[in-house]
mmCIF file of the N, C-alpha and C atoms, coordinates in Angstrom:
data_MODEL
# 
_entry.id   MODEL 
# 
loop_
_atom_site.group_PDB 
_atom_site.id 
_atom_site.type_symbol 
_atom_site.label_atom_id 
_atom_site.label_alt_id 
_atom_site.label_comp_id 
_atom_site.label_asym_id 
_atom_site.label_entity_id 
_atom_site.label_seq_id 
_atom_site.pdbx_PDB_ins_code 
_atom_site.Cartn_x 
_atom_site.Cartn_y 
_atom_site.Cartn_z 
_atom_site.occupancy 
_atom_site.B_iso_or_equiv 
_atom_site.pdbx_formal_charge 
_atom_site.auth_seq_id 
_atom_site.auth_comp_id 
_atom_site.auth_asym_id 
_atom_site.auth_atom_id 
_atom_site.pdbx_PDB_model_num 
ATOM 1   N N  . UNK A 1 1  ? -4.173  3.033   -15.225 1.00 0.00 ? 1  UNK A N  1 
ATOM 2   C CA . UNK A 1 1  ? -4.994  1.861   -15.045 1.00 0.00 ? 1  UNK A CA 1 
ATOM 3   C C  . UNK A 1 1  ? -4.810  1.369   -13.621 1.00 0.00 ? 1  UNK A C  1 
ATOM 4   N N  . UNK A 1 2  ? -5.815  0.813   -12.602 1.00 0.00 ? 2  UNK A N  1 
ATOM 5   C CA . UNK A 1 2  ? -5.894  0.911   -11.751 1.00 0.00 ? 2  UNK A CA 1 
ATOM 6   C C  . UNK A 1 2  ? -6.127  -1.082  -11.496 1.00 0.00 ? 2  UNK A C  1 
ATOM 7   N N  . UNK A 1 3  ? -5.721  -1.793  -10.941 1.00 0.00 ? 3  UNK A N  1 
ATOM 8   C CA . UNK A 1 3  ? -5.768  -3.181  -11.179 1.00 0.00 ? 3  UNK A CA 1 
ATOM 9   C C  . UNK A 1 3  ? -6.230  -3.445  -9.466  1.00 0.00 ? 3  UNK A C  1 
ATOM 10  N N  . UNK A 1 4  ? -7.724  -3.270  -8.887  1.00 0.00 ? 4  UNK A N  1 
ATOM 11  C CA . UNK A 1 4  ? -7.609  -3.281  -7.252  1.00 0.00 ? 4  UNK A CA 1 
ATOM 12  C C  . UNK A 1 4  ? -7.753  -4.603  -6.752  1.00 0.00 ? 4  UNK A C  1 
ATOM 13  N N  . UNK A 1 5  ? -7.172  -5.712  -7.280  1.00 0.00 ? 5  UNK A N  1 
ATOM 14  C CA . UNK A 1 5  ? -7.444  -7.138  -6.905  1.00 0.00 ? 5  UNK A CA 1 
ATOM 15  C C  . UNK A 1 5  ? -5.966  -8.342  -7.841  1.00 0.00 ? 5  UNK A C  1 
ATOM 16  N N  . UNK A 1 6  ? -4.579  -7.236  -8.063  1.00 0.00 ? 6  UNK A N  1 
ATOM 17  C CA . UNK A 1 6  ? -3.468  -7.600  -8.809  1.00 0.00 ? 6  UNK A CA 1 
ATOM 18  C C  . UNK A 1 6  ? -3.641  -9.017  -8.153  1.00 0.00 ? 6  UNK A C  1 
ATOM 19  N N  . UNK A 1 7  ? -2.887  -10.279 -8.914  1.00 0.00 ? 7  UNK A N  1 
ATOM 20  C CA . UNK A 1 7  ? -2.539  -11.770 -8.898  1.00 0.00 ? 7  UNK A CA 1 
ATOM 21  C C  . UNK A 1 7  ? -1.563  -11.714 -9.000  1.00 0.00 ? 7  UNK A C  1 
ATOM 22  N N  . UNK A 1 8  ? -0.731  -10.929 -9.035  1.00 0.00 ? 8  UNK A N  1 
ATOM 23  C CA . UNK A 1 8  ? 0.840   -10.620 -9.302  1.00 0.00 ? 8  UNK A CA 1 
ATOM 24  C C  . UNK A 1 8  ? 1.394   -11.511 -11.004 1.00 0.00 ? 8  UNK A C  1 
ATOM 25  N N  . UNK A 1 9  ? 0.409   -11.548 -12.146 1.00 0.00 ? 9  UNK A N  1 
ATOM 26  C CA . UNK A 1 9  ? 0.678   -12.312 -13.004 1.00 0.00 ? 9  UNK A CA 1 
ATOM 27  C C  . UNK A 1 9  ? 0.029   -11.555 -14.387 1.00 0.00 ? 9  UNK A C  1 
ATOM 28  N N  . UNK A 1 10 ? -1.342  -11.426 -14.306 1.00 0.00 ? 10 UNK A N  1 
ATOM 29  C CA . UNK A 1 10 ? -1.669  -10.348 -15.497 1.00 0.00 ? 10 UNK A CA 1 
ATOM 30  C C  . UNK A 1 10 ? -2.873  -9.277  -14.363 1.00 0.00 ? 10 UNK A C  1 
ATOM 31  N N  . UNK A 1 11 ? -2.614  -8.043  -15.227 1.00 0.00 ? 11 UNK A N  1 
ATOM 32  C CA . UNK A 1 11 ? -2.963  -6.692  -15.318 1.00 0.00 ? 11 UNK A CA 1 
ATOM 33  C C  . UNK A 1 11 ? -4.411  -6.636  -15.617 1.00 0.00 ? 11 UNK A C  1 
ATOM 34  N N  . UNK A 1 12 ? -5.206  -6.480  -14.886 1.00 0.00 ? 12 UNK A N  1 
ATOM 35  C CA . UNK A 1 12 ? -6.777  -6.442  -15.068 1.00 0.00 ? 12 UNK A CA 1 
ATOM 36  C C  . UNK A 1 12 ? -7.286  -5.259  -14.829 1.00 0.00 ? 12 UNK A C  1 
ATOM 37  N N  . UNK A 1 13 ? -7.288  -4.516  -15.266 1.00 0.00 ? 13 UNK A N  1 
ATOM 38  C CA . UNK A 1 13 ? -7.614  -2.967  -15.227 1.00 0.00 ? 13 UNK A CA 1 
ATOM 39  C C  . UNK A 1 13 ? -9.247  -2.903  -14.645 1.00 0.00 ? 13 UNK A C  1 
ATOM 40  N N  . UNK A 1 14 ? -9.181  -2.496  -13.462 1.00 0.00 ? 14 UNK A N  1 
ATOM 41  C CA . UNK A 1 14 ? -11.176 -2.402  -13.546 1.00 0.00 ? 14 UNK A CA 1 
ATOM 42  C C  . UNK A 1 14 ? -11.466 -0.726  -13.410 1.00 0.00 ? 14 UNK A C  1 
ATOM 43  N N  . UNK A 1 15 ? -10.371 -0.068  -13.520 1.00 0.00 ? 15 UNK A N  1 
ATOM 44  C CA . UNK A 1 15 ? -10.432 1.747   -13.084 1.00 0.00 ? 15 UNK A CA 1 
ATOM 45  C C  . UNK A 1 15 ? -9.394  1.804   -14.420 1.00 0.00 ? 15 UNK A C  1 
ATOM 46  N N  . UNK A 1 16 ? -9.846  2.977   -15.401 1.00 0.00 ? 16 UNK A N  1 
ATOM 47  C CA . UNK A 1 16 ? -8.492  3.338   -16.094 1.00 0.00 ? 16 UNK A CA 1 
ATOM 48  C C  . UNK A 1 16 ? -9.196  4.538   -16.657 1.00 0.00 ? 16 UNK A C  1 
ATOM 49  N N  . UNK A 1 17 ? -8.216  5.269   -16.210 1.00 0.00 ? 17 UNK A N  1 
ATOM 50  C CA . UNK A 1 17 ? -8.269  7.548   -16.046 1.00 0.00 ? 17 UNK A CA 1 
ATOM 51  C C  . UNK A 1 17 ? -7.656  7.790   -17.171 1.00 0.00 ? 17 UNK A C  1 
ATOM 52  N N  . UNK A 1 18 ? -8.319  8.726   -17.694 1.00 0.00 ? 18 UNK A N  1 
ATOM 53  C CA . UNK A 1 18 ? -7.870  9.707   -18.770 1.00 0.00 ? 18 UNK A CA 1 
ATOM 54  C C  . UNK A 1 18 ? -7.122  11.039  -18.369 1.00 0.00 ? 18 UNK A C  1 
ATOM 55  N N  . UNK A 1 19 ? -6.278  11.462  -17.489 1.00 0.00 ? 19 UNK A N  1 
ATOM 56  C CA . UNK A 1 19 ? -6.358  12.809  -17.234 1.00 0.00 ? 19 UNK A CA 1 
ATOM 57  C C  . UNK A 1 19 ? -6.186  13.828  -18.077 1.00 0.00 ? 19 UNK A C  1 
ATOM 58  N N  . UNK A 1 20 ? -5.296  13.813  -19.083 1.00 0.00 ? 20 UNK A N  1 
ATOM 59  C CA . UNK A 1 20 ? -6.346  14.816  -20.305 1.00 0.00 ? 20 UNK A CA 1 
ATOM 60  C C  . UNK A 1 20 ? -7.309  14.756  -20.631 1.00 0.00 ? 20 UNK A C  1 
ATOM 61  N N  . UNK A 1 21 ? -8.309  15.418  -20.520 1.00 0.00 ? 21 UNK A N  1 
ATOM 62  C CA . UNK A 1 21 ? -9.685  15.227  -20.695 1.00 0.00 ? 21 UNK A CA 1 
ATOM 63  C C  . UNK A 1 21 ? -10.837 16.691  -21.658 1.00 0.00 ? 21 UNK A C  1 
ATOM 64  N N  . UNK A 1 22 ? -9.730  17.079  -22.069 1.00 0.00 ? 22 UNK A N  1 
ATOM 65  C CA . UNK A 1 22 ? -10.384 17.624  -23.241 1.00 0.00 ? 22 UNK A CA 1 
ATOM 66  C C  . UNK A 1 22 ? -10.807 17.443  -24.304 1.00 0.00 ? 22 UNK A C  1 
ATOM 67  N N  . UNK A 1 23 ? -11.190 18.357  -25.324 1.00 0.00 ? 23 UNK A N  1 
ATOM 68  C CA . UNK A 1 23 ? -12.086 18.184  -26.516 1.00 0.00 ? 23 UNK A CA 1 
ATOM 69  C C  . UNK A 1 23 ? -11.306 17.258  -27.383 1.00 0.00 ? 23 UNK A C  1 
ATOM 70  N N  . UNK A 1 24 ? -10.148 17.285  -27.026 1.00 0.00 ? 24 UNK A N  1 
ATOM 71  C CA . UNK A 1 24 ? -8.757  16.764  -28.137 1.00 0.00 ? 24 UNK A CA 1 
ATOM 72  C C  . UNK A 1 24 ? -8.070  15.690  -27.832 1.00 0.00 ? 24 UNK A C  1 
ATOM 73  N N  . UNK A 1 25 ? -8.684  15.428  -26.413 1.00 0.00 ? 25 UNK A N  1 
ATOM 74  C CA . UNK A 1 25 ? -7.670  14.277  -25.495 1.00 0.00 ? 25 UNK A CA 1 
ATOM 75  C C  . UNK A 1 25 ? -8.191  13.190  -24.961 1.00 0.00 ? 25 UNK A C  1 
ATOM 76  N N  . UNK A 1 26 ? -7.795  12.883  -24.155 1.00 0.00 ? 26 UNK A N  1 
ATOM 77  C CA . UNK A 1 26 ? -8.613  11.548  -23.337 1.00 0.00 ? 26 UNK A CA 1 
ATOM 78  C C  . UNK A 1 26 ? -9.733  11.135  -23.933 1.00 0.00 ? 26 UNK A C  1 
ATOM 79  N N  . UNK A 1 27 ? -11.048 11.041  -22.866 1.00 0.00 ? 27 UNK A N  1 
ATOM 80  C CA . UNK A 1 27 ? -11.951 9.970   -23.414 1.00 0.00 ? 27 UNK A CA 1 
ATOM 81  C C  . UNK A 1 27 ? -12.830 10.483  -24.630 1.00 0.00 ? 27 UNK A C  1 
ATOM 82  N N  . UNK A 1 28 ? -12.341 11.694  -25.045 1.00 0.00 ? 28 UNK A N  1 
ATOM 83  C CA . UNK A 1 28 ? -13.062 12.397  -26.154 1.00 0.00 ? 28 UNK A CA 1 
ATOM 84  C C  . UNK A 1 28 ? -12.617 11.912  -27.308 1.00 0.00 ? 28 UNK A C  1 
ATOM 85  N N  . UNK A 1 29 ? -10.675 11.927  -27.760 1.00 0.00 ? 29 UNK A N  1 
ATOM 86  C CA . UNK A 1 29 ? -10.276 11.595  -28.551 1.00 0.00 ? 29 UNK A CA 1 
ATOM 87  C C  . UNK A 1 29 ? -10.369 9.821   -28.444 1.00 0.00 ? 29 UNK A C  1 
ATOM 88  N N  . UNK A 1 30 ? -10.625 9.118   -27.647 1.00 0.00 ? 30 UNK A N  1 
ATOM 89  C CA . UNK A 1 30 ? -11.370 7.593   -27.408 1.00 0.00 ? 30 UNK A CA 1 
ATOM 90  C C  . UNK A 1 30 ? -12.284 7.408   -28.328 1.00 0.00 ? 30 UNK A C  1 
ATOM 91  N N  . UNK A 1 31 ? -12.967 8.535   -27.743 1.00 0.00 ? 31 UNK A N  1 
ATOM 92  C CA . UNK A 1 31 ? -14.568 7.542   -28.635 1.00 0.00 ? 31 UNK A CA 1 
ATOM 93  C C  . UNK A 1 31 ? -14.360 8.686   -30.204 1.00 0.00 ? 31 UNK A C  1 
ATOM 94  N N  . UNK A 1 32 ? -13.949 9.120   -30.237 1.00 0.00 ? 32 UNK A N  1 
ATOM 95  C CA . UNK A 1 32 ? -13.886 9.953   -31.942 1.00 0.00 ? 32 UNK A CA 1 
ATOM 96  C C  . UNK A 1 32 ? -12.794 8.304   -32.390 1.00 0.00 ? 32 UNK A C  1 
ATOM 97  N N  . UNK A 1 33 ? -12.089 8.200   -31.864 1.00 0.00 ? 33 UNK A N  1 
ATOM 98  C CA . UNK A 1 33 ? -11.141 6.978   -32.272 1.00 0.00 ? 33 UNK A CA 1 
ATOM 99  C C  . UNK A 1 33 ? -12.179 5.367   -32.450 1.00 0.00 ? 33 UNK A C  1 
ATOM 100 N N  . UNK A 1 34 ? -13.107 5.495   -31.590 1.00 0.00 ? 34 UNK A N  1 
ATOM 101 C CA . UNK A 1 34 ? -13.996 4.169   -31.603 1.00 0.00 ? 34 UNK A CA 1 
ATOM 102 C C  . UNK A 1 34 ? -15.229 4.173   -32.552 1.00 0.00 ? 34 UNK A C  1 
ATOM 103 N N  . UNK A 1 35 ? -15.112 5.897   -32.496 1.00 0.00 ? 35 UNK A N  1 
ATOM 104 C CA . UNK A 1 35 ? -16.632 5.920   -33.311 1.00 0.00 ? 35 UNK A CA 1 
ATOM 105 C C  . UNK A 1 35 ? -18.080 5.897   -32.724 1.00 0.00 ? 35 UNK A C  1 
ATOM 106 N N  . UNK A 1 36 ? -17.813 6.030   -31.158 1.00 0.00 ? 36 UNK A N  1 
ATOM 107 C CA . UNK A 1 36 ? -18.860 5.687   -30.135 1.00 0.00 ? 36 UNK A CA 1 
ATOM 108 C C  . UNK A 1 36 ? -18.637 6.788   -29.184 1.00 0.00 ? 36 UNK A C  1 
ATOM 109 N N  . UNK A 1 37 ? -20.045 6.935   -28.998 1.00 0.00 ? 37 UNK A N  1 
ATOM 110 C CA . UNK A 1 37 ? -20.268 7.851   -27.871 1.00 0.00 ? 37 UNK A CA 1 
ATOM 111 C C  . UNK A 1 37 ? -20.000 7.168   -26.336 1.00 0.00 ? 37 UNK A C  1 
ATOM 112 N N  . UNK A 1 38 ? -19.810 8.347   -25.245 1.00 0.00 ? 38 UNK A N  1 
ATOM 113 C CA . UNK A 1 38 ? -18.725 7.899   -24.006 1.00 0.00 ? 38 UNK A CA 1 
ATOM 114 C C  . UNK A 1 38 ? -19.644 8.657   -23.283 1.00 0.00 ? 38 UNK A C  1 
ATOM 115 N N  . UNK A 1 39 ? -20.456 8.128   -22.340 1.00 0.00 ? 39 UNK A N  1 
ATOM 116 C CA . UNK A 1 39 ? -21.468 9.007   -21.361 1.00 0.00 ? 39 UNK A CA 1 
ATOM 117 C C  . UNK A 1 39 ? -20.960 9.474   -20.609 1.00 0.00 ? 39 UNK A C  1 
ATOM 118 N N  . UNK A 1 40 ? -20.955 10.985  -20.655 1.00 0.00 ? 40 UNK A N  1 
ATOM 119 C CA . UNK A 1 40 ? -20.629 12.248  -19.837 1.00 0.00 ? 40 UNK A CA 1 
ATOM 120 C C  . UNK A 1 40 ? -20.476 12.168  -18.208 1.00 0.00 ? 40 UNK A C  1 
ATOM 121 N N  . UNK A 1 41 ? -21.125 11.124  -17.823 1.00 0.00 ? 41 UNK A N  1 
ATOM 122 C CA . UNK A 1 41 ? -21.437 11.111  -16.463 1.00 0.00 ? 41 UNK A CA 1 
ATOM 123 C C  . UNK A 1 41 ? -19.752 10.144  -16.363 1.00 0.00 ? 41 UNK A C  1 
ATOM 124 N N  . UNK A 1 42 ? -19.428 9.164   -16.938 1.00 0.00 ? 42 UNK A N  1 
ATOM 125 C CA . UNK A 1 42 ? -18.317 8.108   -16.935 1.00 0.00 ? 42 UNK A CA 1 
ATOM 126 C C  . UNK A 1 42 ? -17.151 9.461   -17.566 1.00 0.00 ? 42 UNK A C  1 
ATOM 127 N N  . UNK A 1 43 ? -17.297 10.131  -18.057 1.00 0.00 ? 43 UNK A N  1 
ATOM 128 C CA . UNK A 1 43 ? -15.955 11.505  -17.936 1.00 0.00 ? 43 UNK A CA 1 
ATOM 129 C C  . UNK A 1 43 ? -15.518 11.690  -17.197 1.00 0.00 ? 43 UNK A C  1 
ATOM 130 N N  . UNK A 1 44 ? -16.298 12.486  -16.515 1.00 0.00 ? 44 UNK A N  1 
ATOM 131 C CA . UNK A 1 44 ? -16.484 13.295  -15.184 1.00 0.00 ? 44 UNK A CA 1 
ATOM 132 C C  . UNK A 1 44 ? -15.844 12.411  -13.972 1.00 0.00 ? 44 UNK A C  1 
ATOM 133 N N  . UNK A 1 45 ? -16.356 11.022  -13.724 1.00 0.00 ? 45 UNK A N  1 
ATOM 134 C CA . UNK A 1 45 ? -15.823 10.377  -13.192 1.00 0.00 ? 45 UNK A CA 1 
ATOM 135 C C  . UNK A 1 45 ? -14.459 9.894   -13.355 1.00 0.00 ? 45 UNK A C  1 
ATOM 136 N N  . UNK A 1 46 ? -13.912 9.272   -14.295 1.00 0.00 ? 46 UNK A N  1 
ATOM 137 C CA . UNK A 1 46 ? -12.374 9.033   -14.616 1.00 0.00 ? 46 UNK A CA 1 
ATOM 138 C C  . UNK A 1 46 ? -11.669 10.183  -15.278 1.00 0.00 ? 46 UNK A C  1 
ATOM 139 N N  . UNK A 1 47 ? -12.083 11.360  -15.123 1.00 0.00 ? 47 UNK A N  1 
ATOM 140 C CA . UNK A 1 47 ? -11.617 12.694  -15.484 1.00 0.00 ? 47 UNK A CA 1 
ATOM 141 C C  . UNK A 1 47 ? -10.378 12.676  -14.166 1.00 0.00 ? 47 UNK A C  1 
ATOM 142 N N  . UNK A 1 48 ? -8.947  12.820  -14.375 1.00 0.00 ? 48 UNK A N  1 
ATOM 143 C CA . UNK A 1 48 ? -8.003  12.881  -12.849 1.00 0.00 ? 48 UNK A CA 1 
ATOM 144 C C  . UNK A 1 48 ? -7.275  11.753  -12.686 1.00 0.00 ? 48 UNK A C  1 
ATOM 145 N N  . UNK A 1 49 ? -6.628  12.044  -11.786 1.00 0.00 ? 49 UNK A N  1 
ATOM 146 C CA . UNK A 1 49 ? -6.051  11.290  -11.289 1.00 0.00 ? 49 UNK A CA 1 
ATOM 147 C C  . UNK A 1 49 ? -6.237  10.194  -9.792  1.00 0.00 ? 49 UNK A C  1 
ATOM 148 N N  . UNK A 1 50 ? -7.397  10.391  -9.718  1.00 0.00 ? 50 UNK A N  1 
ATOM 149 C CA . UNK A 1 50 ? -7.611  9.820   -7.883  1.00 0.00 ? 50 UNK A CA 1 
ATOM 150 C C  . UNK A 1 50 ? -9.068  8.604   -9.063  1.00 0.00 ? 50 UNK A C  1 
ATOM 151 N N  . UNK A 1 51 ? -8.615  7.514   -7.638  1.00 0.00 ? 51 UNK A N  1 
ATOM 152 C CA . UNK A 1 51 ? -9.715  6.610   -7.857  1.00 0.00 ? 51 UNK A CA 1 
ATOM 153 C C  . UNK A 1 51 ? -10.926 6.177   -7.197  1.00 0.00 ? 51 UNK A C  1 
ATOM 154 N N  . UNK A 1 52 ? -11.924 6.125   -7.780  1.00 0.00 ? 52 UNK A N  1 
ATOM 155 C CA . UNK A 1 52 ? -12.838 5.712   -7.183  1.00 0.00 ? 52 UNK A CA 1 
ATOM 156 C C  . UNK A 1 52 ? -13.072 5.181   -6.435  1.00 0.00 ? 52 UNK A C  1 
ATOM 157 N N  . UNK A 1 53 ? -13.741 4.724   -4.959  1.00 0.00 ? 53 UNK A N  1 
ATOM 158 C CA . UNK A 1 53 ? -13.676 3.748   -3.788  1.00 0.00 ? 53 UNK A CA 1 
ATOM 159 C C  . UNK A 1 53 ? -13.616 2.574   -4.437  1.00 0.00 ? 53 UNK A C  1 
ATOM 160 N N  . UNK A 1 54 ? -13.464 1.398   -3.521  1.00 0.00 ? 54 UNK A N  1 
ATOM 161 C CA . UNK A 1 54 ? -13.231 0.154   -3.948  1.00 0.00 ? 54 UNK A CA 1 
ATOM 162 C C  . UNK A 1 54 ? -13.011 -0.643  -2.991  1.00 0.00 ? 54 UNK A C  1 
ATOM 163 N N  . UNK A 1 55 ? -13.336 -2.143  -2.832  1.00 0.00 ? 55 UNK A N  1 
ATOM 164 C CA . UNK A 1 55 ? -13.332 -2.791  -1.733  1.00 0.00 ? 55 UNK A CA 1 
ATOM 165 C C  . UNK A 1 55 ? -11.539 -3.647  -2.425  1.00 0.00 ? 55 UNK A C  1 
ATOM 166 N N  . UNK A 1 56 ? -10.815 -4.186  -1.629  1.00 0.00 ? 56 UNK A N  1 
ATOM 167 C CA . UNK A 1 56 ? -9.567  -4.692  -1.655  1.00 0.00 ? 56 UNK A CA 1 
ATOM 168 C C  . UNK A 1 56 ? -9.872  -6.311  -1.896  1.00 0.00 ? 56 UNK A C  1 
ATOM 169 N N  . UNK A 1 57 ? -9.469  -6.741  -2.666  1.00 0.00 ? 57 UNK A N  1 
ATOM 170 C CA . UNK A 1 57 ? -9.580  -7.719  -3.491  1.00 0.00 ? 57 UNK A CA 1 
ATOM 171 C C  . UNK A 1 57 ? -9.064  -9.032  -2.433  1.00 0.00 ? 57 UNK A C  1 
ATOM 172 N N  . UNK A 1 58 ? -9.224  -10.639 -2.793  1.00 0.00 ? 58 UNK A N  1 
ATOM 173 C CA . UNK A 1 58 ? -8.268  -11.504 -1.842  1.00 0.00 ? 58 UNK A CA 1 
ATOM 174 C C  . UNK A 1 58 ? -6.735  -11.208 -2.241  1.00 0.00 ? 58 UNK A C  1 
ATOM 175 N N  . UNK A 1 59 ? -6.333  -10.977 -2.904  1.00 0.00 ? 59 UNK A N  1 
ATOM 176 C CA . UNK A 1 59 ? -4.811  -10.917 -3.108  1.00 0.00 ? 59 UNK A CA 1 
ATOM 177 C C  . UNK A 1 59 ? -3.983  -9.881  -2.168  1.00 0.00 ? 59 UNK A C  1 
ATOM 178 N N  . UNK A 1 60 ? -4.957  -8.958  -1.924  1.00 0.00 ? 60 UNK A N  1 
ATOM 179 C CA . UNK A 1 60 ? -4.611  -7.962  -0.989  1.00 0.00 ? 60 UNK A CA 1 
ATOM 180 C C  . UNK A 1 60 ? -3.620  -7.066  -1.985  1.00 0.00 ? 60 UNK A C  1 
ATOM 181 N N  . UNK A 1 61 ? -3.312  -6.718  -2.760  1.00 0.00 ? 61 UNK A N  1 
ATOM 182 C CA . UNK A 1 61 ? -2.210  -6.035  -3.617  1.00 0.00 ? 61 UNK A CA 1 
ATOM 183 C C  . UNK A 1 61 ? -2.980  -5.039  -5.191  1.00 0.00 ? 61 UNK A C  1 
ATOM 184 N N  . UNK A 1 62 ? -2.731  -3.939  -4.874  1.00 0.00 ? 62 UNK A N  1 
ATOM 185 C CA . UNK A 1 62 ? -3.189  -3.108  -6.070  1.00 0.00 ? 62 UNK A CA 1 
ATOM 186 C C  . UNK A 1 62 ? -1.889  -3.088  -7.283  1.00 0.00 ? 62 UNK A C  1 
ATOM 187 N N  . UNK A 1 63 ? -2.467  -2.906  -8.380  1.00 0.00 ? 63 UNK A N  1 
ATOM 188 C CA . UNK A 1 63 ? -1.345  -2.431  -9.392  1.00 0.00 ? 63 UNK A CA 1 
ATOM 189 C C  . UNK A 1 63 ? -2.160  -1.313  -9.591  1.00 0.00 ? 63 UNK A C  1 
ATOM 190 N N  . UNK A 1 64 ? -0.507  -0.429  -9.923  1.00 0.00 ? 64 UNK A N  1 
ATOM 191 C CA . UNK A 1 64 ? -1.397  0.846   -10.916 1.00 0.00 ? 64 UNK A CA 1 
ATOM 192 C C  . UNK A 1 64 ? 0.027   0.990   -12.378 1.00 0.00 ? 64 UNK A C  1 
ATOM 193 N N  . UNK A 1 65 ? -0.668  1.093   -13.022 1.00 0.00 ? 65 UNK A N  1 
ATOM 194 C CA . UNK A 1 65 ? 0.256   1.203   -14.808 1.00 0.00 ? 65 UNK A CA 1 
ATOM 195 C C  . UNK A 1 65 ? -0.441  2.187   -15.120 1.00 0.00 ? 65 UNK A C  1 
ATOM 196 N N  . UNK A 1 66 ? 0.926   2.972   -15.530 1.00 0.00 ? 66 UNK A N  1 
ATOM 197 C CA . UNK A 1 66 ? 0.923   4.762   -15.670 1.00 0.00 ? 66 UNK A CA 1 
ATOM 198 C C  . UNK A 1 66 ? 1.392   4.556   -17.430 1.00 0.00 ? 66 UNK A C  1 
ATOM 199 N N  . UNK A 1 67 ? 0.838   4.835   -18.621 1.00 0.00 ? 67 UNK A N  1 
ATOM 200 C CA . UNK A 1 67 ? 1.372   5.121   -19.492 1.00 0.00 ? 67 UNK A CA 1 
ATOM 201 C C  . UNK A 1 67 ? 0.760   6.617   -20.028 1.00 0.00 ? 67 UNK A C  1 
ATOM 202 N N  . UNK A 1 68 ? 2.136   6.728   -20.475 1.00 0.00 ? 68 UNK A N  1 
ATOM 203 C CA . UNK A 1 68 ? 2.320   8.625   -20.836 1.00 0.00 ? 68 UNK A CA 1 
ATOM 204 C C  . UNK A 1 68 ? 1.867   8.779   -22.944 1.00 0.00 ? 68 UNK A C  1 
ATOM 205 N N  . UNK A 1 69 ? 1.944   9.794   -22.645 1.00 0.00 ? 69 UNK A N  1 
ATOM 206 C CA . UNK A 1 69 ? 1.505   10.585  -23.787 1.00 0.00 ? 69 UNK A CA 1 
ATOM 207 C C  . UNK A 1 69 ? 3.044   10.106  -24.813 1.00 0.00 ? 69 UNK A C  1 
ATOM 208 N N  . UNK A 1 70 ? 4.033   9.632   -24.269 1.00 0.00 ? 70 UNK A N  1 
ATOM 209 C CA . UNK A 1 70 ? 4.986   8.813   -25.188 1.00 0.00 ? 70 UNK A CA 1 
ATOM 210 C C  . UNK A 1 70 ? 4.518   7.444   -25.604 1.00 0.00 ? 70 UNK A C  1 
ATOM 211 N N  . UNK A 1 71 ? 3.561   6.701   -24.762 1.00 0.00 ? 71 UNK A N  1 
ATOM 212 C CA . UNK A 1 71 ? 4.097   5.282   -24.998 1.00 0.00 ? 71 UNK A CA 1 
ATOM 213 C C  . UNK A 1 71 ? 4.604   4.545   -23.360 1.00 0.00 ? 71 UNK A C  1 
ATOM 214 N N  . UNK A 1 72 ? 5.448   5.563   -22.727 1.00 0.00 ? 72 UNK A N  1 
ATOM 215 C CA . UNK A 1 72 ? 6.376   4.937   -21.249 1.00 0.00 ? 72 UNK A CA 1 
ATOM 216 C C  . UNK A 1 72 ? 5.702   4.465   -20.324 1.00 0.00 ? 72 UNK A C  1 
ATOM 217 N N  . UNK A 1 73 ? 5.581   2.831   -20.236 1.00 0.00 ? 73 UNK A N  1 
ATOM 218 C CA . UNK A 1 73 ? 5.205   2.508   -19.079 1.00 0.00 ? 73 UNK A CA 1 
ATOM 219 C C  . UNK A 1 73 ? 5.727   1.908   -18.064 1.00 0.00 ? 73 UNK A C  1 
ATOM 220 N N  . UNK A 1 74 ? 4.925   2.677   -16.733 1.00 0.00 ? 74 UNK A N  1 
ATOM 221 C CA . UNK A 1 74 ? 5.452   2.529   -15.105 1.00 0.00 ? 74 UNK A CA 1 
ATOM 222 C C  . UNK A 1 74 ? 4.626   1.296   -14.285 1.00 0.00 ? 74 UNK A C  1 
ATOM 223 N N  . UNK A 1 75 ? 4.751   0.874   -13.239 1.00 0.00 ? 75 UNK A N  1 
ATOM 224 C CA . UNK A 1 75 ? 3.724   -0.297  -12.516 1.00 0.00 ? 75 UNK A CA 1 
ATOM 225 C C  . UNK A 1 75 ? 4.340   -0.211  -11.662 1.00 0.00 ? 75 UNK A C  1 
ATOM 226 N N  . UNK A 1 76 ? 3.561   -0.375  -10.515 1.00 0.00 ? 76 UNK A N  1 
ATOM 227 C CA . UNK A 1 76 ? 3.735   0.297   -8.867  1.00 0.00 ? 76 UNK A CA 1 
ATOM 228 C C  . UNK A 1 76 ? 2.863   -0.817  -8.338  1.00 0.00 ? 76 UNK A C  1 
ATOM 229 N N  . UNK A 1 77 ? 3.616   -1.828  -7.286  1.00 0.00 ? 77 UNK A N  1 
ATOM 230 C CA . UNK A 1 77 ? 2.811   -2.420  -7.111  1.00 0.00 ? 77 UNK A CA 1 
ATOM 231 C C  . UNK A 1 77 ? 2.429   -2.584  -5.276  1.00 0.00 ? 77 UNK A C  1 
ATOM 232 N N  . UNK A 1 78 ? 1.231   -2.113  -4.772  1.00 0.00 ? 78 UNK A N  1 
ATOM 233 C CA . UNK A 1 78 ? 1.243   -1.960  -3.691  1.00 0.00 ? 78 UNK A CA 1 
ATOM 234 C C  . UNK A 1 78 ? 0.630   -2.778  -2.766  1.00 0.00 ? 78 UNK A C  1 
ATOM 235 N N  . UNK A 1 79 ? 0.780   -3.732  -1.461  1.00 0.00 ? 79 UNK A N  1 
ATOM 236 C CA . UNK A 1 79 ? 0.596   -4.730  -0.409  1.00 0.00 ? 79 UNK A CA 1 
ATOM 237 C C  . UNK A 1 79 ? -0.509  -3.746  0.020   1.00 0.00 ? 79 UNK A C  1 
ATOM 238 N N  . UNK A 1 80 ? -1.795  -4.480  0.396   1.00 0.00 ? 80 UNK A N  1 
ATOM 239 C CA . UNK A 1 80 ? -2.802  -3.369  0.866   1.00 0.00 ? 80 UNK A CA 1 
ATOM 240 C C  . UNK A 1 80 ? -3.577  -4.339  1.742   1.00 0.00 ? 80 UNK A C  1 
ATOM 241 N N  . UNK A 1 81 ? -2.887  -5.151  2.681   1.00 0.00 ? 81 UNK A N  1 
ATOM 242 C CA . UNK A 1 81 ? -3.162  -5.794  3.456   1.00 0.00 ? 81 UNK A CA 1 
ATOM 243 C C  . UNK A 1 81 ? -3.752  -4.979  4.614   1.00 0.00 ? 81 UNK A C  1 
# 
């Protein structure tokens, strides 16, 4: 999850990647889980690990929260002044 405008207080995800992205995984096993279809074109795009352009928010500071195929979550929080 990609947070490009952090407040240093809550986590606002406006980018969040699937990188498993097979028939069984990511945004496939999503929408079999939601019951809703997930347009192919929005796959393809958050398919990986790299993010989409983005203009830098006033706070000047990105978060990114990494959770794994356990559950384990990481937060990295970066000054992008």
């Amino acid at each position: 999850m990609l947070d490009t405008d952090y407040d240093g207080r809550s986590l606002y995800p406006r980018q969040v990647f699937f990188p498993m992205s097979g028939a069984k995984d990511g945004w496939s096993r999503l929408a079999r889980n939601l019951k809703a279809e997930i347009d192919d074109e929005l796959i393809e795009a958050y398919r990986g690990t790299v993010s989409l352009p983005f203009e830098p928010g006033p706070y000047g500071r990105v978060a990114v929260k990494i959770v794994d195929d356990r559950g384990i979550e990481s937060l990295k929080i970066v000054e992008i002044v």
